[in-house]
C-alpha positions in Angstrom: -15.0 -9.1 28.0 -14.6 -8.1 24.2 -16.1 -11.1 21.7 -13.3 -13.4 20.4 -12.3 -11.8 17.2 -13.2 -15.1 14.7 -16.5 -14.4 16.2 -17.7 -10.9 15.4 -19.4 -11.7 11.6 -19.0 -8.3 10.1 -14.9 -8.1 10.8 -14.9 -11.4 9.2 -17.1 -10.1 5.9 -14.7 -7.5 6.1 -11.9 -9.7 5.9 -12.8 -11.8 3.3 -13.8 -8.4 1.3 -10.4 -7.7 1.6 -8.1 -10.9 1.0 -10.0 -11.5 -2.1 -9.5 -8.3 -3.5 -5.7 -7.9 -2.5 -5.0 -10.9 -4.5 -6.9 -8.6 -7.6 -4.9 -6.0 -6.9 -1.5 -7.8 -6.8 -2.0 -9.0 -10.1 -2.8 -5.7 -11.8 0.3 -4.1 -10.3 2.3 -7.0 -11.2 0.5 -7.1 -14.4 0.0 -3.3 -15.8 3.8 -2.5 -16.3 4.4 -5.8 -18.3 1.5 -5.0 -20.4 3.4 -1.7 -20.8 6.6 -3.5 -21.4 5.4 -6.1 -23.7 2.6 -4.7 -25.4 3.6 -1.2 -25.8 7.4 -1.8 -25.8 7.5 1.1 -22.8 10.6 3.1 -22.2 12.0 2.6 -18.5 11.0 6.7 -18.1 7.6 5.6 -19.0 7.5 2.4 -16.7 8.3 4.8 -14.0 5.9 7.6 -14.7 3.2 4.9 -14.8 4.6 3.7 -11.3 4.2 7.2 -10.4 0.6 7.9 -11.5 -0.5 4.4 -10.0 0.0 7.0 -6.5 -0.4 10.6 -8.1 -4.5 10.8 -7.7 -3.8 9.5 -4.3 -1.9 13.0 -3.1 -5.3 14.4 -4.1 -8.1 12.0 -2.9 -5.7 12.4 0.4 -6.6 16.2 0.6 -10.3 15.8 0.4 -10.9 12.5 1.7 -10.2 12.7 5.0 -13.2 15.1 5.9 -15.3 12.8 4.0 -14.5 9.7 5.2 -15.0 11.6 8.9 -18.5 12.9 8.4 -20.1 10.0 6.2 -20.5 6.3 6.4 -17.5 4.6 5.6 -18.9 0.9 4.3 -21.4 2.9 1.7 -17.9 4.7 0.1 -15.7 1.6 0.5 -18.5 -0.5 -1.9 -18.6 2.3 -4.3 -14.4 2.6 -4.6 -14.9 -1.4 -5.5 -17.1 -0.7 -8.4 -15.6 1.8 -9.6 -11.6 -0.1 -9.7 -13.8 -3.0 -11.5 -15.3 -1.0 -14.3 -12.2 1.2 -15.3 -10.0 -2.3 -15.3 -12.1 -4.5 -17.2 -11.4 -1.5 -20.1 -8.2 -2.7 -20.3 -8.3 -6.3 -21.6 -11.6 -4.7 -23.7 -9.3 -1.8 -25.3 -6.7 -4.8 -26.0 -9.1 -7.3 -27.7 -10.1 -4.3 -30.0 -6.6 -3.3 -31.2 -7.2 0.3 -29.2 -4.8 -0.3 -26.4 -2.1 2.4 -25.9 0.0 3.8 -23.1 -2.2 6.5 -22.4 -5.2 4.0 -21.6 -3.0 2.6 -19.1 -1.6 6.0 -17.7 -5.2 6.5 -17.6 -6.3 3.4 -15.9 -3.4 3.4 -13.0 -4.3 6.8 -12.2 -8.0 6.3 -11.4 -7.8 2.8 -10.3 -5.1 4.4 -7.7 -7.2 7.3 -6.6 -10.1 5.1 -5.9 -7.7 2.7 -3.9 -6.6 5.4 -1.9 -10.5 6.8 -0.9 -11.2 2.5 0.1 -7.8 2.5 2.0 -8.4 5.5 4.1 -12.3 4.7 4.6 -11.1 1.1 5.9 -8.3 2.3 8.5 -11.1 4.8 10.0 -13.6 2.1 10.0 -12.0 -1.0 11.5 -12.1 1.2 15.2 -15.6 0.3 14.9 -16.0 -2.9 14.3 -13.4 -4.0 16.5 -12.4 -2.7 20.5 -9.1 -0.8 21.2 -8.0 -4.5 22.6 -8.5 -5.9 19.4 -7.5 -3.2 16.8 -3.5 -4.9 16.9 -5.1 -8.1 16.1 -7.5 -7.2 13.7 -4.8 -5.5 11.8 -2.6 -8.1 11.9 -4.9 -10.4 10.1 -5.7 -8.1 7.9 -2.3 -7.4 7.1 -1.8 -11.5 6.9 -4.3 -11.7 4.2 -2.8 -8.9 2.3 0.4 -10.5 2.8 -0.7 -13.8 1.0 -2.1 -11.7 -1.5 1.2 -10.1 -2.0 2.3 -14.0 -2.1 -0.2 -15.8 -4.7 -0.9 -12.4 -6.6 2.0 -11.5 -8.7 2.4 -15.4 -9.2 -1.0 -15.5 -10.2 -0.2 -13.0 -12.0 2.8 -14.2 -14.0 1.1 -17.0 -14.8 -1.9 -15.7 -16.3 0.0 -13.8 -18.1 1.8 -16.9 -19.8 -1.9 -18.7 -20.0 -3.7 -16.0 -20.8 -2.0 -12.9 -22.0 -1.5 -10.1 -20.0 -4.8 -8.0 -20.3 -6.8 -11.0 -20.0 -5.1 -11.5 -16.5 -7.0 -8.6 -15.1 -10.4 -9.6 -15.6 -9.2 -11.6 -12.1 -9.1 -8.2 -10.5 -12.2 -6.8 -11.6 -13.9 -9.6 -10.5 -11.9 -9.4 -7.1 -13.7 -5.8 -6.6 -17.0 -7.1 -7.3 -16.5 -9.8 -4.3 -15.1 -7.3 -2.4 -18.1 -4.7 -2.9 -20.5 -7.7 -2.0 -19.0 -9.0 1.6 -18.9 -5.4 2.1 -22.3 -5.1 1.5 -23.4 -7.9 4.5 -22.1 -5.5 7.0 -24.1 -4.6 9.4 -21.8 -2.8 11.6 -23.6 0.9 12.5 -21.2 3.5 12.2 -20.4 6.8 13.9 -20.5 9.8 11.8 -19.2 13.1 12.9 -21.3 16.0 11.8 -18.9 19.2 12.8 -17.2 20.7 10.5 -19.9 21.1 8.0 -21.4 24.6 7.1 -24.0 25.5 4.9 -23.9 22.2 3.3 -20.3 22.6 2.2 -17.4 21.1 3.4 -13.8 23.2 3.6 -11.4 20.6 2.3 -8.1 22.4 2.7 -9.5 23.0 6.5 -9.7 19.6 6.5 -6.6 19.0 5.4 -5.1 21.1 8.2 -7.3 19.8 10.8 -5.5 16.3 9.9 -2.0 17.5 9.6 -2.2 19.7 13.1 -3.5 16.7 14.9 -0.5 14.8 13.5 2.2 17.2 14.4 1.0 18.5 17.0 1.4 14.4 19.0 5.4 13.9 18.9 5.3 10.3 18.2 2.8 10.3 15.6 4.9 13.8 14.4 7.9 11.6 14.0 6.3 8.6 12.2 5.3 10.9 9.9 8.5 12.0 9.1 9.8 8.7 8.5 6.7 7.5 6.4 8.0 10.1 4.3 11.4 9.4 3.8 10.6 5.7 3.2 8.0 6.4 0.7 10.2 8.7 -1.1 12.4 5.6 -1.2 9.8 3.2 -1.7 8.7 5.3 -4.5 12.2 4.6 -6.5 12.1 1.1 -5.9 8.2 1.3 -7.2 9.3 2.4 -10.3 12.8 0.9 -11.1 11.5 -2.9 -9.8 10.6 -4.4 -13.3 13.5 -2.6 -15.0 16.0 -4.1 -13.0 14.0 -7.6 -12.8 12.4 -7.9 -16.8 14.9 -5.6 -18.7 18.3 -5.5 -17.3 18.6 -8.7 -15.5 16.3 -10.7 -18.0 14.1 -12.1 -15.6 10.8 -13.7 -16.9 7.3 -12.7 -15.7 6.6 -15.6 -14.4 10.0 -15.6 -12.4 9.7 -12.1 -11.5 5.9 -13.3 -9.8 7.2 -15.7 -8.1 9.8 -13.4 -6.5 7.7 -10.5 -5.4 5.2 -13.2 -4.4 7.8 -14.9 -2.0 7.3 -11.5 0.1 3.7 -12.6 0.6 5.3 -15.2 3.3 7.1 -12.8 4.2 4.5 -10.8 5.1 2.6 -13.4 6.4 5.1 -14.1 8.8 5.5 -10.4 10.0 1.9 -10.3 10.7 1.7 -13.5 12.7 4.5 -12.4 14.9 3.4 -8.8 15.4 1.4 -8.8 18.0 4.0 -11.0 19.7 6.1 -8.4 18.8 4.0 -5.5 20.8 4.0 -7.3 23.5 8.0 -7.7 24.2 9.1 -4.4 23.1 6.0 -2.3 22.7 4.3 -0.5 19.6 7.1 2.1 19.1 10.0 -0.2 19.7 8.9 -3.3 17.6 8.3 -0.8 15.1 11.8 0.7 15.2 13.4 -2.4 15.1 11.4 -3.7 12.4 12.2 -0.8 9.7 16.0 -1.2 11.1 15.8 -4.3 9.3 13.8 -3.8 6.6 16.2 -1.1 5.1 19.1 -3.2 5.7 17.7 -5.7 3.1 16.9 -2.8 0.9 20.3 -3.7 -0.6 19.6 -6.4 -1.9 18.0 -5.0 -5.2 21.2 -2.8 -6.2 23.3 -6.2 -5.0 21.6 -8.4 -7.5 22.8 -5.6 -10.2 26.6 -6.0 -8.8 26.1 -9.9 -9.0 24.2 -10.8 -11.3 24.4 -14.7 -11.0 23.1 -14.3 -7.2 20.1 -11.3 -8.6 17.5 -14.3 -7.5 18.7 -15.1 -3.9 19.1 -11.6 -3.4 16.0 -10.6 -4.4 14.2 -13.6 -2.2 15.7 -12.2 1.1 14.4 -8.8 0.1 11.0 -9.9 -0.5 11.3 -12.5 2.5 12.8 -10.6 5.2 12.6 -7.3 3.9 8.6 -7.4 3.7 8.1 -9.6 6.4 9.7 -6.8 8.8 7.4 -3.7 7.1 4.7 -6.2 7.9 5.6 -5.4 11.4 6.0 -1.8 11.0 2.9 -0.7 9.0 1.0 -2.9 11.6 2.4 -1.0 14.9 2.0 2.3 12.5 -2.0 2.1 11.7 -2.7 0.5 14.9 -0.9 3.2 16.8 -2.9 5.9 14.7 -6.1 4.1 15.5 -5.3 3.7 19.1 -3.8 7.3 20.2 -5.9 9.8 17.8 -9.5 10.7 18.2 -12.2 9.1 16.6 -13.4 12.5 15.3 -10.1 13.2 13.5 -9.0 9.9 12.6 -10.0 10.0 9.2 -8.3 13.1 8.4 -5.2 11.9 10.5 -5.5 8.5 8.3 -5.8 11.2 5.2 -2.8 12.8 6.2 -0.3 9.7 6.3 -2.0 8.5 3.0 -1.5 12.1 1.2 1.8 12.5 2.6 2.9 8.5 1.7 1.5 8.9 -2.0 2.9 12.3 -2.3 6.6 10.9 -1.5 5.8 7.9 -3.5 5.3 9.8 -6.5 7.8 12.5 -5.9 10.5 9.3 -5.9 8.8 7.3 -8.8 9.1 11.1 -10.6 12.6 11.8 -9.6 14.0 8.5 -10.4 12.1 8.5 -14.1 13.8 11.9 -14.7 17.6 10.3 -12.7 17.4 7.5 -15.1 18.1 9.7 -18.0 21.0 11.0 -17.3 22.3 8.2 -14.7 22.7 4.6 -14.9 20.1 2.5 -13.3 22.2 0.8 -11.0 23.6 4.3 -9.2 19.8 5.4 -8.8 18.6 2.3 -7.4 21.7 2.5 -4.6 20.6 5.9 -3.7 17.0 5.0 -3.5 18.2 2.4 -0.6 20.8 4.8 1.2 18.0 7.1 1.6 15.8 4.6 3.0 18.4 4.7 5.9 17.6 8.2 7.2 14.3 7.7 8.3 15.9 5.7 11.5 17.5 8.6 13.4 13.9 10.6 12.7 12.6 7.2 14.2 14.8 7.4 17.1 15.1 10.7 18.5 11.5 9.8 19.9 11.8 8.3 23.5 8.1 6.4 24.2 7.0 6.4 27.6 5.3 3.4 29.0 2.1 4.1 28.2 2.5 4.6 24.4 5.3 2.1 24.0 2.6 -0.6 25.0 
């Protein structure tokens, strides 16, 4: 019988790595495109572009890190990714103090900060599989996902209101602190790891083998193929929300920081919900189906953002129910989606597999931050952010020409 999951010490270092830094994290994302707004009086075309290189690094750390993260210790690369996020964000309040802040710093600063998120993010997903058993992986997930779910919650309120106490680049001395907490749980696991040697020759890896090792072993399972193909499509939707989000909220519909916050941060319960009722979830309709359902949903409350444009005077219930039920429903999905990936693909490609989805993801979340930086030139923002939501649509027929059989609908 597998040890009660509150039980096992170094899944619950990991945890509290983790829910302390996601509340960091939060508030830089909620914080570095006001300091753009405020501070360097950004253009909406350069709000999105920064949206867009918070994710570009991650279509590269995606193509190498996969092999990596498959042939080395995962914990040693995690606590490195943490120092590294605190250093390069502590410049920014530094840069500000000193009169040397500009756009560029920040371009700068979401670029690395991202790629050094996505080398933690992929080393986590392939490390959890051994800290917890198969059992357990749906569960550990889903805590994990709670945590970052109340970090999406208190973190952009946080957030808002440190920037009104504080200023905004003070504000993010929070999250380099969050990394350093995060580097040090990290560093009281004890958990021996499993590192796969093959694939190695002559001391050198083959990254672009890797990176067709990972995408083969996707495609080549139909269900996993499929939820590819929708990641896609809802990233490259995701991606225009990404970068239109404070435009609509801060410049068109006037919204203060500290409202906007407390918005995004209402999708924190949402969240928290989803993750409490996954595994619930999993066991009534099964993996596949509960995550089917759950983007159906999701998507659906995707309109709310271009709504709150068409009525104004109802912009903040609208955009509640987006964060609210909207987030709590991907909560769901990206649970059934990892823990499916971690269940059904082997241990000796999972990090590449894990690269793959994170390379493809950021690759469609920048390609949509991009394209709606260069839309918004030319179009209104209001007709860009409807399109970003119809798309969003399309990934459920990609969804649902899969039929799971019993065994990987469980």
């Amino acid at each position: 019988m597998a040890q009660a999951i509150h039980r096992n010490a170094d899944f619950m270092k990991l945890w509290a790595a983790q829910a302390i830094s996601a509340i960091g994290a939060r508030i830089t994302r909620t914080v570095l495109p006001i300091i753009a707004i405020l501070l360097i009086d950004a253009t909406p075309t350069e709000v999105a572009i920064l949206a867009a290189l918070s994710f570009a690094p991650s279509v590269v750390v995606g193509l190498f890190a996969g092999g990596i993260v498959d042939r080395r210790a995962k914990r040693p690369l995690m606590i490195g990714a943490d120092i590294f996020r605190a250093v390069v964000i502590v410049s920014i309040p530094l840069a500000a103090n000193s009169g040397f802040l500009s756009m560029w710093q920040i371009y700068l600063v979401a670029g690395l900060t991202g790629a050094a998120s996505s080398l933690f993010e992929i080393a986590d997903k392939t490390f959890l599989p051994s800290v917890l058993p198969a059992e357990q992986l749906v569960d550990g997930n889903a805590r994990l996902e709670a945590s970052d779910a109340v970090a999406e919650g208190i973190g952009p309120w946080i957030g808002g209101a440190l920037v009104g106490l504080v200023g905004p680049p003070t504000a993010l001395v929070f999250d380099a602190v969050s990394y350093l907490w995060s580097a040090l749980m990290l560093g009281f696991v004890r958990k021996e790891e499993t590192v796969e040697p093959q694939g190695q020759e002559h001391g050198r890896y083959d990254i672009f083998a890797d990176a067709r090792t990972g995408v083969r072993a996707s495609v080549a399972q139909p269900m996993i193929a499929r939820i590819l193909a929708a990641t896609i499509v809802l990233s490259l939707s995701g991606g225009f929300f990404m970068a239109l989000y404070m435009v609509v909220t801060v410049d068109i519909l006037a919204l203060s920081p500290t409202t906007v916050g407390a918005i995004i941060g209402v999708g924190g319960l949402g969240g928290v919900l989803g993750a409490m009722s996954a595994p619930a979830m999993r066991r009534r309709f099964g993996a596949y189906r509960a995550m089917v359902c759950s983007i159906a949903v999701a998507t659906v409350f995707n309109f709310s953002v271009p709504l709150s444009l068409l009525f104004p005077p109802a912009a903040v219930p609208l955009l509640v129910s987006a964060q609210l039920v909207g987030d709590g429903f991907m909560t769901v999905a990206f649970i059934m989606v990892v823990s499916l990936r971690q269940e059904i693909m082997g241990r000796e490609v999972l990090g590449r597999v894990n690269a793959t989805f994170h390379l493809t993801e950021s690759g469609a979340l920048v390609a949509g931050s991009v394209l709606a930086a260069v839309l918004v030139i030319w179009s209104p923002v209001a007709w860009v952010i409807w399109g970003a939501a119809i798309g969003g649509v399309v990934a459920l027929p990609v969804l649902l020409s899969y039929r799971p059989g019993s065994e990987e609908a469980r």
